[in-house]
FIRO-350490 format. One line per 2 residues: their letters; for each residue x, y, z of C-alpha. Coordinates in nm, 2 decimals. Layout:
<atoms>
A) X:Y:Z; ...
</atoms>
This chain:
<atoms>
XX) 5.11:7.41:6.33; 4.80:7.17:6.33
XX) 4.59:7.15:6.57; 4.51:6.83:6.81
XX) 4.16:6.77:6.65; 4.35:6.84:6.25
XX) 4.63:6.56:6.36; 4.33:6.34:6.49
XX) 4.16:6.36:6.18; 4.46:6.29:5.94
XX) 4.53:5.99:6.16; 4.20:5.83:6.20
XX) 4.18:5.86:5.75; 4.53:5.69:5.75
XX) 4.41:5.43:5.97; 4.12:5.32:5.80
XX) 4.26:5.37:5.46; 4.56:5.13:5.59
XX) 4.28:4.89:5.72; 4.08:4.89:5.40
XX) 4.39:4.78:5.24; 4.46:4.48:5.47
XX) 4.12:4.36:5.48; 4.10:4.37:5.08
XX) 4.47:4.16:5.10; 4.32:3.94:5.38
XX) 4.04:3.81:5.15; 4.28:3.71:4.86
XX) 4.28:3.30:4.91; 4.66:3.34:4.89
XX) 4.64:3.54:5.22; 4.81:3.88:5.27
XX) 5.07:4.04:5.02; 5.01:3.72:4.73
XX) 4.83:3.84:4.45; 4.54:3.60:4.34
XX) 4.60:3.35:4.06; 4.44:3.39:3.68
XX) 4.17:3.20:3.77; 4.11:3.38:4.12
XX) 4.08:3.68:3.97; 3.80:3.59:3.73
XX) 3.59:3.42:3.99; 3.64:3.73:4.22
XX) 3.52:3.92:3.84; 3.23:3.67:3.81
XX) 3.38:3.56:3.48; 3.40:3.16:3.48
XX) 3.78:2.99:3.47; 3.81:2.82:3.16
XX) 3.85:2.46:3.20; 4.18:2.24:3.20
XX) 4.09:2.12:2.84; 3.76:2.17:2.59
XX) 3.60:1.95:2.34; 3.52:2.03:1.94
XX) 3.38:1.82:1.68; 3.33:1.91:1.37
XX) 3.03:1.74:1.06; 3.21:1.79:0.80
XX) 3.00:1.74:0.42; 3.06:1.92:0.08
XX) 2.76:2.13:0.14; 2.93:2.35:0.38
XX) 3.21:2.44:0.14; 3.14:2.80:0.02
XX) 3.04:2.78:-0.23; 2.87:2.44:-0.17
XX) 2.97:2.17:-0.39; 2.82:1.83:-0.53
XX) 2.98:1.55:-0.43; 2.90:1.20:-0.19
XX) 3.19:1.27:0.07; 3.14:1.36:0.43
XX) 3.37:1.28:0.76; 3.36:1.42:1.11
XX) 3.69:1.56:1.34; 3.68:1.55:1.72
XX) 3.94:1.73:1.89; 4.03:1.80:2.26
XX) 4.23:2.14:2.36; 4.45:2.14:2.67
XX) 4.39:2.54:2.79; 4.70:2.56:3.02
XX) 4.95:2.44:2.70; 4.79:2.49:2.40
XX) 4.80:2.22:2.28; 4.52:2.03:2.00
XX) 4.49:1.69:1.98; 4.24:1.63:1.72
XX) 4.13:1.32:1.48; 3.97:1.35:1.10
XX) 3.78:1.11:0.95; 3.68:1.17:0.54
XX) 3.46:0.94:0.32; 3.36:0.89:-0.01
XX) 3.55:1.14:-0.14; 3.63:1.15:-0.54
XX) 3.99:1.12:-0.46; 4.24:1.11:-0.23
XX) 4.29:1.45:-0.06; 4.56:1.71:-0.21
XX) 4.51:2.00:0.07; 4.32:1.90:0.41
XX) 4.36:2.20:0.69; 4.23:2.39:0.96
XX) 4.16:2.76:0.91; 4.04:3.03:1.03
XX) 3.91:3.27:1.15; 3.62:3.29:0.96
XX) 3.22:3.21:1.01; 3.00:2.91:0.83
XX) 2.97:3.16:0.53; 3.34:3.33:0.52
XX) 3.67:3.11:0.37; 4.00:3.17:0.56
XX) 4.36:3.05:0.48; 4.48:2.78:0.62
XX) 4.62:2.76:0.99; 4.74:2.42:1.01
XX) 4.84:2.21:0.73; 4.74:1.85:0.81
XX) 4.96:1.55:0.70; 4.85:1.28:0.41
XX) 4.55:1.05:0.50; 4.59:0.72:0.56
XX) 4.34:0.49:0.38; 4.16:0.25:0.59
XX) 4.00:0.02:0.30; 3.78:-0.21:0.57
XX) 3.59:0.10:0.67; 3.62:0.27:0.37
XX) 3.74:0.60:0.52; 4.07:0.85:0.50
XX) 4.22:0.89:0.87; 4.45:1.12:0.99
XX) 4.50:1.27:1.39; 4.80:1.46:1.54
XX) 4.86:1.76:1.74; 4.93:2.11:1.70
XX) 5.06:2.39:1.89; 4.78:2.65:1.92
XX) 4.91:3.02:2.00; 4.67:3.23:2.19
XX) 4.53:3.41:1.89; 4.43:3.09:1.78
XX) 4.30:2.98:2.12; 4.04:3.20:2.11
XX) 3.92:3.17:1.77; 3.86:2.81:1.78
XX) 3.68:2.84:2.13; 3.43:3.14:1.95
XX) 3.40:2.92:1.69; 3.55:3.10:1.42
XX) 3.76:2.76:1.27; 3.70:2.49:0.99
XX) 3.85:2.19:0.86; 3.81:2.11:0.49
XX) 3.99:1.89:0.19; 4.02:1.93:-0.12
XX) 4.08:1.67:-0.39; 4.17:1.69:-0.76
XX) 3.82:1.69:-0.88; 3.78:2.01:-0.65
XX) 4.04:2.19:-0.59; 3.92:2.49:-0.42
XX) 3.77:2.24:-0.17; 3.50:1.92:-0.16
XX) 3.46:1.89:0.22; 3.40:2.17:0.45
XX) 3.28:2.17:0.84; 3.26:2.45:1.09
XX) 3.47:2.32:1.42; 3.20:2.38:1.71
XX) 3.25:2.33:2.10; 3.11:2.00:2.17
XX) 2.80:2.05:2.35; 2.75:1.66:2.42
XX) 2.40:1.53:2.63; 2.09:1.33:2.54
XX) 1.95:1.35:2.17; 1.61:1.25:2.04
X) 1.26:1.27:2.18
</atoms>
C-alpha cells in the first residue's frame, strides 16, 4: 500500500500535468478543446500564412529560351493565384513573333536554365492588329504540387511558332515583387 506522502506526490504530478494541458488549450484562439486553424498554427510556428491570393508576371523574350534563339518577339504574362482554391487567372501578351504560335504553355518545374514539359496547354491567340500583339488569358486549376512550384519559382511560359518549333519565346514566371523603380 502507498504511503500518504507516495499518494501526495502521484496527485500533485497529475494535477499539474492536467493543468499544463488546459493552459496550452486555453491559449488556442479557438478556446479550449478546438484545435487552431492552418493558419494559427503557422503563426503559433513563426512561419508566415500565405496570403488569400499572390501575384506573378512573367518578361517573356526569345533570349530566355534554352537554348536562346534569334528572333524580334517578346510579350509579358501577369497572373494572380487565389491560395484557398487554386485557382490561376493569368493574361499573355506576345509580339513580333515570326508567326502565329503553334504550342504556347506553362511548364514546369524547371529553373531559367532547365526546359520542362508542359503543365498547361494554353488556347489559340487572338490577334489584336491595332496593337500589334497575340492575346490570350483564362484560368486554370492548379493542384498543390503545382502550387508550390509556381510560388518557388520553378515555372515558365513560352511559344513556339513554325519558324521555331522547339520554342521562340521563353520567360521565367516570378512572384511579382511590385514598388518604386528608377533612381
Amino acid at each position: 500500500m502507498r504511503s500518504r506522502r507516495q499518494a501526495l506526490s502521484a496527485l500533485s504530478r497529475l494535477t499539474a500535468g492536467a493543468a499544463g494541458v488546459v493552459l496550452a488549450r486555453s491559449a488556442w484562439p479557438g478556446g479550449f478543446g478546438t484545435a487552431p486553424s492552418r493558419a494559427e498554427r503557422a503563426e503559433q510556428e513563426g512561419a508566415k500564412p500565405r496570403p488569400e491570393f499572390m501575384f506573378f508576371e512573367a518578361w517573356i523574350d526569345a533570349k530566355y529560351v534554352v537554348p536562346p534563339v534569334k528572333a524580334p518577339a517578346g510579350g509579358s504574362m501577369r497572373a494572380t493565384l487565389y491560395t484557398a482554391t487554386g485557382v490561376l487567372e493569368w493574361r499573355v501578351t506576345l509580339a513580333r513573333m515570326t508567326g502565329p504560335e503553334t504550342v504556347a504553355a506553362f511548364h514546369g518545374p524547371a529553373t531559367e536554365r532547365e526546359n520542362a514539359p508542359a503543365l498547361i496547354v494554353l488556347p489559340p491567340f487572338v490577334l489584336y492588329e491595332d496593337r500589334g500583339a497575340r492575346e490570350r488569358e483564362g484560368r486554370s486549376q492548379l493542384t498543390a504540387a503545382q502550387i508550390e512550384d509556381l510560388i518557388a519559382e520553378r515555372w515558365y511560359v513560352s511559344a513556339s511558332t513554325a519558324a521555331h518549333p522547339d520554342g521562340e519565346l521563353r520567360g521565367q514566371i516570378k512572384t511579382y515583387r511590385g514598388g518604386v523603380h528608377g533612381g
